[in-house]
N, C-alpha and C positions, 0 to 999 in steps of 0.2 A: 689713324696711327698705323704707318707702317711694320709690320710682322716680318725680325732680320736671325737671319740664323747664318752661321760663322763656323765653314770647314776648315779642318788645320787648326790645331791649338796650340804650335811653338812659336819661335817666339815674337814673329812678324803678327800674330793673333790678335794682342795688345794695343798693337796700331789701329787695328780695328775695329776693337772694345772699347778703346777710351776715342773713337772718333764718332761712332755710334753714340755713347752716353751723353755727349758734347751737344747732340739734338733730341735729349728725350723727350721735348714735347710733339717729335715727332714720329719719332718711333722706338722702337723695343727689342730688345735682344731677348729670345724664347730656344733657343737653343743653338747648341754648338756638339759638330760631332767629329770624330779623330778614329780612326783604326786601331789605336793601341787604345787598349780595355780601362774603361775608366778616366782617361784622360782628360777626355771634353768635361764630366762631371768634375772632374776635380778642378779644371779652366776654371768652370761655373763658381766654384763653389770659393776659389782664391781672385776670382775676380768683384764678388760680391753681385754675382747676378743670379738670387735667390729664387726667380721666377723661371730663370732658364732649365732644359731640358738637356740634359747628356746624351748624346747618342755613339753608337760605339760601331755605328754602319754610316757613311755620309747618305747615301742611297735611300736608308731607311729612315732620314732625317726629311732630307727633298720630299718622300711620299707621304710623312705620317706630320708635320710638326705646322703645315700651312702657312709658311712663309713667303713674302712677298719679295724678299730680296736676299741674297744670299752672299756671303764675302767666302770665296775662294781661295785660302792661304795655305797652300799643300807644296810639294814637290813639283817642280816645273812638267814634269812628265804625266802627272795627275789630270793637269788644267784643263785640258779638251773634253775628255770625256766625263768631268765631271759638271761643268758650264754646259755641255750640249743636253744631260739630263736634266739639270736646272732648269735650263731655256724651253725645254721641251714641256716641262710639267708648268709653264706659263711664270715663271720665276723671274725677275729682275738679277742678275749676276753681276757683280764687282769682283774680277780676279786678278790678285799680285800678278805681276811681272815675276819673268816675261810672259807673254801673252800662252804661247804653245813652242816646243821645240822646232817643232816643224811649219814651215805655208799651208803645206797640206789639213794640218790639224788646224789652222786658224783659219780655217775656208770653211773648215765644217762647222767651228762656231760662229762664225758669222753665219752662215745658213741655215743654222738653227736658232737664231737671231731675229734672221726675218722671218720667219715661218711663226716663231711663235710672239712676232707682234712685240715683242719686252724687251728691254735695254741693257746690253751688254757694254760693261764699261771695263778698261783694263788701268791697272794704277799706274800711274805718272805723279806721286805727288810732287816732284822737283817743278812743274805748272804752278805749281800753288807756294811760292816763296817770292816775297817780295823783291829780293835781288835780280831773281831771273825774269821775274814779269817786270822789272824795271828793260830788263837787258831788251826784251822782245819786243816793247815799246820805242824805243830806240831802232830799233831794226826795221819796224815797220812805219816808223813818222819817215823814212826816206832821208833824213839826214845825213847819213855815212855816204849814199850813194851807191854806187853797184858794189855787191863782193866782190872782196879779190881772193880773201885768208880765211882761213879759221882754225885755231886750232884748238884742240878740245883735249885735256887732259884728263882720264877717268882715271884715276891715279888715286890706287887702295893698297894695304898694305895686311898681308893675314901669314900666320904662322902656320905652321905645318899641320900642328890638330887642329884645325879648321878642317881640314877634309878629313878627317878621322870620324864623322857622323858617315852614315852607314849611305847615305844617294849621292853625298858631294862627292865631286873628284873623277865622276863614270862621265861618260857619253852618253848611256843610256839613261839613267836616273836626273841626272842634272841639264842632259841637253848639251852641256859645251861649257866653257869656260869662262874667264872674266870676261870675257866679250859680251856674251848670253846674259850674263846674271849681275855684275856689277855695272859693267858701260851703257848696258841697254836702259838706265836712267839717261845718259848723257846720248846717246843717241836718239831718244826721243826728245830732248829737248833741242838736237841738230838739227831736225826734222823737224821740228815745233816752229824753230826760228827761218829755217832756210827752204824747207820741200824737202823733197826728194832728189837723193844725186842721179846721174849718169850712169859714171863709172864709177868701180872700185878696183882698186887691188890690193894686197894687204900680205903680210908675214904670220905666222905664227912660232912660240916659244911655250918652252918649260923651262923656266931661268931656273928656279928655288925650290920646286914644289917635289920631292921625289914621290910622295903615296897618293899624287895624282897621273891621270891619267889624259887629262883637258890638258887647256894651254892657259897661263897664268898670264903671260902678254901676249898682244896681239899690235901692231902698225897697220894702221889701214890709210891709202889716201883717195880720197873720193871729188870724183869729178864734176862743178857745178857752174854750167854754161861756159863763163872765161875763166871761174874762181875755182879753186881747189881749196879741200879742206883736209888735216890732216888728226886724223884720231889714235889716241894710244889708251888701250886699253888696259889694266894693270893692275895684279894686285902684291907685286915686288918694289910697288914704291914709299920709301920709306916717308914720313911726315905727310903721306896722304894728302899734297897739294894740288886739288885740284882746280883745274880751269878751263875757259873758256874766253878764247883771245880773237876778236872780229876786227878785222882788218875791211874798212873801205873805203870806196874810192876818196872821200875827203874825210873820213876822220877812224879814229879805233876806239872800240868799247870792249871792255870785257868784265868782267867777274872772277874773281874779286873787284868790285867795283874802280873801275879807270877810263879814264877819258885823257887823246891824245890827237891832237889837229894840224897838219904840218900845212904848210903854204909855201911857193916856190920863190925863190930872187928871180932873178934876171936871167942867170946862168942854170937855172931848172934845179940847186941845192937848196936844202930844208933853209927856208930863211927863220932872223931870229925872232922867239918869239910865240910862234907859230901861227896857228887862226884863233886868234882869242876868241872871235866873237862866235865861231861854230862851236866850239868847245862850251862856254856859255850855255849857249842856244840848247844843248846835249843835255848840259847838268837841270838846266832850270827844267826841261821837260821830267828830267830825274826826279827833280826837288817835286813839282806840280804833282804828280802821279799819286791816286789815292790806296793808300794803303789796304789789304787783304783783310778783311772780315775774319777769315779762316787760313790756317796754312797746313800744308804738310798734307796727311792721310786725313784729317780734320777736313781739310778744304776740299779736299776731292768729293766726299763723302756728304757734305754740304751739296757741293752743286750739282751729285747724284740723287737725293733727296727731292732739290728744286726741281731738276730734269720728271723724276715720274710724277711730280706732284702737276707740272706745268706741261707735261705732253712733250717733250723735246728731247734733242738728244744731248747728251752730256760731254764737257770739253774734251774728257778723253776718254773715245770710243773703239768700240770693237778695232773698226780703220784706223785708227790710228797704232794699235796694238801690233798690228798685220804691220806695218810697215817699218816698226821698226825690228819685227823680226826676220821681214826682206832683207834688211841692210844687214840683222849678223848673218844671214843664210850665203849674204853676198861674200861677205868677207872669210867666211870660212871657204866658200868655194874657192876666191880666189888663192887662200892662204895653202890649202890642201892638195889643188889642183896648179898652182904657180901661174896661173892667168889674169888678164885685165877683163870683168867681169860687167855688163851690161844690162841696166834696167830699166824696165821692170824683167825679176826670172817669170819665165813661163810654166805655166802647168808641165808641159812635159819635160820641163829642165829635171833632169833626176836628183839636185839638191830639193826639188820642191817639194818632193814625197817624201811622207812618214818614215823614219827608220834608214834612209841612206846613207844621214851622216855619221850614224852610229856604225851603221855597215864599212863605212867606210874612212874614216876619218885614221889618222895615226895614234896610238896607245904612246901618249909620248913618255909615258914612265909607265914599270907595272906596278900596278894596285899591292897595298900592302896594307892590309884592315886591320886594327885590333880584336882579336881572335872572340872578346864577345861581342864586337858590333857584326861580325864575320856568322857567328852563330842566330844570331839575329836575322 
């Protein structure tokens, strides 16, 4: 019976309590701890996890409460050094997204990753929805043919007191903006489906948001061998439609579920009709595909479980974590700096180190807190 204990008790915490509870014949939730006094006990105590322990230090939780794995649910700026203490004290670590603000901070948990032998996993549960693992399947039977398109719609929609909690809306506390914290779901599953780009180069915006300070959209388009993909990331979109539209060489897939197969006349125009029999070919591997066991935070947390129980690494790992925070580090740089941006960044690129982009990035509105989240 694995021993799980659970940093951060707002409200991403939940996803992790009831994904845990989901396997309790195989493990146990024994504590949960928070920085504000009382919290984790009261987590405990409105979650119905009577055996668990309150801790009001994370640190003194990791030393005193002997847990085998540990869920990370804190502020983005939290994430590194509280996973490398984990890791360190021989801890198995599950940490939200995104991974770390910076390269730099995801080098040193991955190092303390291997050093201490134990399994650093970062959430991706958008892996674990039958839609998209229909979509990746597809991608990867080689049916569409080379890429040529992609475009990716992370397209959220939040109102102003959203960033009225006390770390959202900084560069320091949050790391960056809807790019970092909402799209970095749809860029790992960019990455999931296609690798790693080339190039990037990208825009950044404050359309809506005045008592932020981050960029609420971002365009980025990234370069993949002859195919270009093109990402918007977003949290000024109203009805929150988002997608994901794969253009290749002989047919298109996307999500919201579609399938579309054109075939040429004579004169090289769409003839009528199209390719019925690819399109087909598409759906039925669609229709064949066996359905998810587990989805969501549920599913991750499952094949995290399998992972240390069966010695292996878990579908989405440390590396994996690391690079989809390559790809915002990339688009910030090019967004900030107005260039076309080439990867992989290198350690001595100065986006790669801790604390530059905060150093350095544009205040695109000033901060304007309510006066007790400000005394806070």
């Amino acid at each position: 019976m694995l021993r799980i204990g659970i940093i951060g008790t707002g409200g991403i915490a939940d996803a992790h309590i009831n994904g845990y509870l989901a396997f309790s014949g195989q493990c146990e939730i024994v504590a949960l701890a928070d920085v504000v006094p009382g919290r984790a006990a009261q987590k405990a105590q409105n979650s119905g996890l009577s055996a668990a322990i309150g801790y009001d230090d994370p640190l003194r939780m990791i030393a005193d409460a002997r847990v085998d794995l540990v869920s990370i649910a804190t502020p983005p700026s939290t994430h590194a050094a509280l996973a490398i203490a984990a890791l360190d004290a021989g801890i198995h670590v599950l940490v939200e997204k995104p991974m770390a603000p910076s390269l730099e901070e995801c080098d040193a948990m991955l190092a303390a990753q291997q050093r201490s032998g134990k399994l650093l996993s970062v959430v991706a549960q958008n892996r674990f929805r039958d839609d998209l693992a229909t979509l990746k399947a597809v991608v990867d039977s080689g049916l569409l043919g080379s890429i040529s398109h992609v475009r990716v719609d992370s397209a959220w929609w939040r109102g102003s007191a959203y960033y009225d909690l006390w770390w959202r809306g900084t560069w320091e506390k949050e790391g960056g903006g809807c790019t970092l914290n909402h799209a970095i779901h749809h860029i790992d599953l960019l990455l999931w489906l296609l690798g790693t780009p080339t190039e990037i180069t990208a825009m950044l915006a404050n359309a809506q948001h005045d008592n932020s300070e981050v960029e609420d959209l971002s365009v980025a388009v990234l370069r993949y061998d002859r195919g270009l993909a093109q990402l918007t990331s977003s949290v000024v979109h109203h009805g929150e439609e988002q997608q994901i539209v794969i253009q290749g060489e002989r047919a298109r897939v996307s999500q919201p579920w579609s399938v579309r197969a054109e075939r040429a006349d004579d004169g090289g125009f769409p003839a009528k009709g199209g390719d019925i029999d690819l399109v087909a070919a598409i759906e039925a591997l669609a229709a064949t595909r066996e359905p998810l066991a587990h989805r969501g935070h549920q599913g991750q947390i499952d094949d995290l479980l399998s992972a240390i129980i069966e010695g292996r690494a878990p579908i989405a790992d440390g590396r994996d974590g690391r690079n989809a925070i390559e790809v915002v580090t990339a688009i910030y740089k090019a967004g900030i700096e107005h260039e076309l941006v080439s990867l992989p960044l290198r350690t001595g690129d100065p986006y790669y180190r801790a604390g530059h982009l905060v150093a350095h990035a544009p205040r695109l509105n000033e901060m304007r807190r309510p006066l007790a989240e400000v005394v806070a």
